[in-house]
C-alpha positions in Angstrom: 5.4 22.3 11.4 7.1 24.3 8.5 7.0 23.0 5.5 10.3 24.0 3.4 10.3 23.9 -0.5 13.4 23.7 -2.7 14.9 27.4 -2.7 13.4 27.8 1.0 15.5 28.1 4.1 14.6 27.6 8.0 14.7 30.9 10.1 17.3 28.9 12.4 19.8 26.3 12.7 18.4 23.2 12.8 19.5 19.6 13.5 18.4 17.4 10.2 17.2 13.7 10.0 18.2 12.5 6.5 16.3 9.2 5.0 13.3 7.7 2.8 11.1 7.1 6.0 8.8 5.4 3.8 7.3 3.6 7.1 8.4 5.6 10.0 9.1 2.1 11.1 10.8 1.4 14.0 14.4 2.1 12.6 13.5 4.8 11.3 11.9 6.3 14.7 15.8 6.0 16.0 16.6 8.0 13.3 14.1 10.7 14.2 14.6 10.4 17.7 18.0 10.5 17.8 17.7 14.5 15.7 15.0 15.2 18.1 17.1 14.8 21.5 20.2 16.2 19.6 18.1 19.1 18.9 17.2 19.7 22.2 20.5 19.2 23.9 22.1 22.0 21.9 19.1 24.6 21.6 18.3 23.6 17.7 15.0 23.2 15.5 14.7 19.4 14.7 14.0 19.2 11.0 13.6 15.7 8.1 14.8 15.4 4.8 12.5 13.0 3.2 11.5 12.4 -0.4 7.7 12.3 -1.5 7.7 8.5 -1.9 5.5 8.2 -4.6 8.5 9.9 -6.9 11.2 7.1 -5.5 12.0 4.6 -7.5 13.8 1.3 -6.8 15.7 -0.2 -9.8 14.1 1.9 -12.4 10.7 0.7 -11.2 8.1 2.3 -8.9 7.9 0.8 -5.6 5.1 1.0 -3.3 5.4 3.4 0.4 4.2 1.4 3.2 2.1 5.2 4.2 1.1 8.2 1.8 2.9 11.1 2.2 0.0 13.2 3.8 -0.2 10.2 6.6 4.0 10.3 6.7 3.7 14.3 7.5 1.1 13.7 10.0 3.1 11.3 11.8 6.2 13.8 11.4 3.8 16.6 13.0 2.9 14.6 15.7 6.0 14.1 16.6 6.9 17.5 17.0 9.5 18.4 14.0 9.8 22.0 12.9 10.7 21.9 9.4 10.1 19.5 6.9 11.7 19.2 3.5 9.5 16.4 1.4 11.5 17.0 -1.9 10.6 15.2 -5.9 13.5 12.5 -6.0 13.5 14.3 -9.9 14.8 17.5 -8.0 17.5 16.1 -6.4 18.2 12.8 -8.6 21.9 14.6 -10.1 23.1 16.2 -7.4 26.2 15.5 -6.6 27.4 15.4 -2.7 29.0 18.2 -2.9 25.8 20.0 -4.1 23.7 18.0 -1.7 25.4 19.6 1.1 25.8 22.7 0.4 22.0 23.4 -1.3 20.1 21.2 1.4 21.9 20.9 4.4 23.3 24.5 4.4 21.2 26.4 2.4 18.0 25.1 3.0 18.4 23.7 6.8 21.0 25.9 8.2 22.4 22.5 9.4 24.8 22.5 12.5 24.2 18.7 12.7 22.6 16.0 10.9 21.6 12.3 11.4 21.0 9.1 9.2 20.8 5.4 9.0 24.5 3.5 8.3 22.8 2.9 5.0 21.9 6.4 3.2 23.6 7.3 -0.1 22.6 10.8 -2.0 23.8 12.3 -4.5 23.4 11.1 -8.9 23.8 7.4 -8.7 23.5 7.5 -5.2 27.2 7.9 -5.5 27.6 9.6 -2.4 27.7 7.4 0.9 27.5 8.3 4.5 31.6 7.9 4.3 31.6 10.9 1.9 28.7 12.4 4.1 30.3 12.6 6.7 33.8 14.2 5.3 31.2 16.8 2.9 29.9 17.8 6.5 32.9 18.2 8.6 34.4 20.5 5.8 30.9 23.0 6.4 31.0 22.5 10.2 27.9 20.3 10.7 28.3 17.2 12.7 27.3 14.1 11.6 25.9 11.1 13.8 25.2 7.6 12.3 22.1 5.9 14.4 22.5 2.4 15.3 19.9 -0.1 12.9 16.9 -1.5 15.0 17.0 -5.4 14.9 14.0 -7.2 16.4 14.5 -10.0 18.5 12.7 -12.6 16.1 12.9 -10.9 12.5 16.5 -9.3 12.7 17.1 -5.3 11.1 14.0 -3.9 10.2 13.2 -2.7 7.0 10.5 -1.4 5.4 10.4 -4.2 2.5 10.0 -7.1 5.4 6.7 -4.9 6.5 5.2 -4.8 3.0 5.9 -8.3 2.6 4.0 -8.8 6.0 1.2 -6.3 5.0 0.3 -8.1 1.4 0.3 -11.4 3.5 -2.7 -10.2 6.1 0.3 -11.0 8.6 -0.6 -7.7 10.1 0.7 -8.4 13.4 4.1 -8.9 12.8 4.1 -5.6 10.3 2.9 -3.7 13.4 5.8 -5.3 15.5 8.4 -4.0 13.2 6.0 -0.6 12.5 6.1 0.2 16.4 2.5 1.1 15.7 -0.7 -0.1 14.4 -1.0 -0.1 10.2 -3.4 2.3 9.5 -5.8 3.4 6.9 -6.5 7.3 6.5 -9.0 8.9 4.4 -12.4 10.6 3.8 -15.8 8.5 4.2 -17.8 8.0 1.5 -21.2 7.5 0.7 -21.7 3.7 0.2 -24.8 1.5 -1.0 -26.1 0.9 2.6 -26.1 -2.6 2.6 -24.8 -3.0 5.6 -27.1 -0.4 7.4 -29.6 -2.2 5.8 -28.7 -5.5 7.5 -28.1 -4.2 11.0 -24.5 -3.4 10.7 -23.7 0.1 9.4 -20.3 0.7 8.0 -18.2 3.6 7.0 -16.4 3.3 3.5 -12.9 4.6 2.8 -11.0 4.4 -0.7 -7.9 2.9 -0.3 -4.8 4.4 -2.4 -3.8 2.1 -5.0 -0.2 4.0 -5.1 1.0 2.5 -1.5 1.5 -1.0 -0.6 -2.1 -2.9 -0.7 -3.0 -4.9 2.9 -4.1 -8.4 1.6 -7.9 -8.3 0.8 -10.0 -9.6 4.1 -11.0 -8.9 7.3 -9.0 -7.3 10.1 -9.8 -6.3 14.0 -9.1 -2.8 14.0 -10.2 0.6 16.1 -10.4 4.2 15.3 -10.6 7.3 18.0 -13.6 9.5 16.6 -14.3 12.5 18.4 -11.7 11.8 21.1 -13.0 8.3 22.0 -11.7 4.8 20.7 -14.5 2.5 19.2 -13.4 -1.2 18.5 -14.8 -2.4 14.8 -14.3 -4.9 12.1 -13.2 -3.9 9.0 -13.2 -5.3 5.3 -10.5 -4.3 2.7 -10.8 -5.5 -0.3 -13.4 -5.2 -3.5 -17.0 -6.3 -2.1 -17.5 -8.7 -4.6 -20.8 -10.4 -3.6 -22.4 -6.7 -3.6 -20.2 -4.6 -6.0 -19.4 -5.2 -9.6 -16.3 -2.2 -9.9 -12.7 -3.8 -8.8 -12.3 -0.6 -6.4 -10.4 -1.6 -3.5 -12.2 0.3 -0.5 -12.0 -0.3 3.6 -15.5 -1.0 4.8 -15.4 -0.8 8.9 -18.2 -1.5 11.1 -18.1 0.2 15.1 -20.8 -1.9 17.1 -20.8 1.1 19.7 -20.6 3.9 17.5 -24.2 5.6 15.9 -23.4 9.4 14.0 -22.8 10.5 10.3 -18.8 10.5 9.4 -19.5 11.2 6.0 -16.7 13.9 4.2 -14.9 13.3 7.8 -11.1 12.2 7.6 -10.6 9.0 9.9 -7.6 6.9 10.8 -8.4 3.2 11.1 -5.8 1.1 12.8 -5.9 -2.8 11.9 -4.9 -5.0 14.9 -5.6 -8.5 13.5 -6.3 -10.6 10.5 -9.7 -12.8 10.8 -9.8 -14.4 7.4 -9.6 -13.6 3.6 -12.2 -11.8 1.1 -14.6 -14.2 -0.8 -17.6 -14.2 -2.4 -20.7 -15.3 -1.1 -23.3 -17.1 -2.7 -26.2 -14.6 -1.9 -26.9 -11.8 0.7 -28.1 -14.0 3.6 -24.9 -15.7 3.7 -23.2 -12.3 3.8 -24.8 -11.6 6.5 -24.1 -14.2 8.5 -20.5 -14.2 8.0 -20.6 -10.3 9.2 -22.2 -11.3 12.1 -19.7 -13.9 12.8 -16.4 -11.4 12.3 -18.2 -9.5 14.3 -18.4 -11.9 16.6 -14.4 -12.8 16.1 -13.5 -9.2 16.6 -14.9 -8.6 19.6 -13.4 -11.7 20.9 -10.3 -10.8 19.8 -10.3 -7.3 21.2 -11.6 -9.2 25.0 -9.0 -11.1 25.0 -6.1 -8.7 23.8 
């Protein structure tokens, strides 16, 4: 995948998706999917127009991305997008439509067509609206296609606040519902304290990024593929406070059937499940034992799933 920067162009005409994708939920998959088969029906490069969502802000205050922007790429990459444009909102934040088209979807996407949600605006103020859009485009040739909004049977449109919502509540199945996908938790393994090696259940730690939206501290069924094989495992976000004294938030996963040394490795750690909430025990031994019995709730949960 190409990554484009402001002042860059792609090498050929491409066919844009436009949006946030703070998610890449399941609306916003329609979005993207829509560009992708547009792109191949007329012989273009399918391209996104995103913002780095740690620079978006949502009535003057920070929000917080449901995904990083290095896991948001990834998932871009993956699925098979040419060019990417991840701009600073401060680049872009007084442009006007006018300038929107003709700097981004011209100049830097060589745009024959492009495709967005029924709710986009661009431009300073987010003045301009997909009714604008769409008459800035026709003047410069490019077509514009408005994708139909995903609505789940049970929870209606998705959006990407209704899955943070879920996520801070531990309801992590219904956030993977609306997500199309297992939540997941990317980053490098660190060096820990051991404890958990020590009483039979070794563990990987992971630093979880205090700028997206924080999964409710506890326990959670989840899985990871390492070396081109899935292993099943338990994992603890949250602080550790019966062993640990900083307020760090880290992910903690155990993976009964997996013995090697993942540390400075990136892994992706998909949660499945909620078991129960972080709390602090009254000593080690009682640690223990509750590891042993969410390990025992995991892999009861993954039989019977």
């Amino acid at each position: 995948m190409n990554i484009l920067n402001l002042g860059e162009a792609a090498k050929e005409p491409t066919a844009v998706a436009l949006g946030i994708f703070d998610g890449m939920h399941r609306g916003h998959m329609e979005v993207i999917g829509l560009v992708k088969r547009l792109a191949e029906e007329k012989g273009l490069s399918a391209a996104v127009f995103t913002f780095k969502t740690a620079t978006v802000t949502s009535k003057g205050n920070s929000y917080k991305p449901i995904y990083t922007d290095d896991t948001k790429t990834r998932l871009l990459e993956e699925m098979g997008i040419d060019y990417l444009f991840m701009a600073d909102f401060s680049q872009l934040r007084d442009y006007s439509g006018e300038d929107f088209a003709d700097k981004v979807l011209c100049n830097t996407f060589n745009s024959r067509l492009a495709v967005c949600g029924g709710d986009f605006r661009m431009g300073k103020n987010t003045s301009c609206s997909v009714r604008e859009l769409s008459e800035l485009a026709a003047e410069r040739g490019i077509e514009l296609h408005i994708a139909d909004d995903v609505v789940d049977t049970t929870f209606g449109r998705i959006s990407s606040a209704q899955i943070r919502q879920f996520i801070a509540a531990g309801n992590i199945s219904d956030a993977n519902r609306l997500l199309g996908r297992a939540y997941s938790v990317s980053g490098e393994v660190l060096h820990g304290n051991c404890l958990g090696r020590k009483m039979g259940f070794p563990t990987i730690n992971q630093r979880m990024d205090d700028g997206i939206a924080m999964p409710k501290f506890g326990v959670y069924v989840s899985e990871a593929e390492i070396g081109g094989q899935v292993y099943r495992g338990v994992t603890n976000i949250g602080v550790k406070p019966t062993v640990e004294s900083r307020n760090i938030p880290l992910a903690e996963t155990h993976f009964p059937l997996f013995c090697g040394d993942l540390y400075g490795q990136s892994i992706t750690v998909r949660l499945y499940e909620f078991l129960r909430s972080e709390r602090k025990f009254e000593d080690a031994a009682a640690l223990e034992r509750q590891i042993a019995a969410d390990k025992s709730a995991a892999m009861e949960y993954i039989i019977t799933h």
